[in-house]
C-alpha positions as CSV (number, residue, x, y, z in Angstrom):
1,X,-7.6,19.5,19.4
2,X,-4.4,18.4,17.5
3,X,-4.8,15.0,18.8
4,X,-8.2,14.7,17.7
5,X,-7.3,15.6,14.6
6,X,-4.4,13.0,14.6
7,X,-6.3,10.1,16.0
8,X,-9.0,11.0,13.2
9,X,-6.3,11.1,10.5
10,X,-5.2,7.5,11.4
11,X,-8.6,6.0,11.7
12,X,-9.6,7.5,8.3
13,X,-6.0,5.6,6.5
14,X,-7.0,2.2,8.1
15,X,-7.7,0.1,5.1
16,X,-10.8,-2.5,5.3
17,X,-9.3,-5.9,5.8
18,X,-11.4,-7.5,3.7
19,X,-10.5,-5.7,0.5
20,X,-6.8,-6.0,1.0
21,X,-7.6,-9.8,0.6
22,X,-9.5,-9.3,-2.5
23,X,-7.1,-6.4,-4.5
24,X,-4.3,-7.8,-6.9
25,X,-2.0,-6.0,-9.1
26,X,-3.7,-4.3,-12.1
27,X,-0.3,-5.1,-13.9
28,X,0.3,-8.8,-12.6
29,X,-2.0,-9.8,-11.2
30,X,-0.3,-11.1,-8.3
31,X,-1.0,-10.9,-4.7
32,X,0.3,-7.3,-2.5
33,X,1.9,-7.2,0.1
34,X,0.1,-3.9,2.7
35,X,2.5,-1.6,4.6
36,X,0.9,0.2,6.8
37,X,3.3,2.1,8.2
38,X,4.2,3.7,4.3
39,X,0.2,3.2,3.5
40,X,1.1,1.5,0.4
41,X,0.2,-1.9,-1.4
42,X,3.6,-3.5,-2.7
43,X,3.1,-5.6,-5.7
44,X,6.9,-7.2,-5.9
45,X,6.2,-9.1,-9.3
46,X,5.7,-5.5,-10.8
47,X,8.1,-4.0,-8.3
48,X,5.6,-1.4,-7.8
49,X,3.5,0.1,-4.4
50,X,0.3,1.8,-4.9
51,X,-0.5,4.6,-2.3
52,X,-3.4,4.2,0.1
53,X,-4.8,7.6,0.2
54,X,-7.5,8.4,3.1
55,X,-7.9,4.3,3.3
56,X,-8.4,3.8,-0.2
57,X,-5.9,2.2,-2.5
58,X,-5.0,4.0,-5.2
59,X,-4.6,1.0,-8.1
60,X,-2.9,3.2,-10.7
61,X,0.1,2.2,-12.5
62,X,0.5,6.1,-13.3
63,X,0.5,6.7,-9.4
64,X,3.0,3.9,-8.1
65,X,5.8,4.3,-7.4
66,X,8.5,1.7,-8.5
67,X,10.7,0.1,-6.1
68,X,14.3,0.2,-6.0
69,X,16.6,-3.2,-6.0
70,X,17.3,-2.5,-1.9
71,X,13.8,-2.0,-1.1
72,X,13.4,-5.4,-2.9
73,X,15.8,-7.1,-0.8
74,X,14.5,-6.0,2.4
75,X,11.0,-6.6,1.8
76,X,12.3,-10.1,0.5
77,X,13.5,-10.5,4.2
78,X,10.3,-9.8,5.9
């Protein structure tokens, strides 16, 4: 039962493909950059990441979270 409820869990964060093509950042306007495994969208112009909640971006300035100067550096060597 605890699996099911896990395996629904991850199916519902999946994030349709096609809209992470299409979303920018409400700030910049730039491109994002998805990771999955912290279900956020990463804009690094506005050194922001949005949350994916349920598998649906939250595009909030008031709900990102800003990103730190090491987190900048690592995602710049990815």
């Amino acid at each position: 039962m605890a699996d099911e409820r896990q395996q629904h869990s991850a199916e519902a964060a999946e994030v349709e493909p096609r809209l992470l093509e299409i979303l920018v950042c409400p700030r910049t306007k730039a491109s994002l950059v998805y990771d999955k495994a912290r279900q956020e969208l990463i804009s690094t112009a506005a050194r922001l990441a949005y949350p994916i909640r349920e598998g649906i971006p939250i595009m909030l300035e008031d709900e990102a979270r800003p990103i730190e100067d090491e987190e900048m550096r690592a995602l710049g060597r990815r």
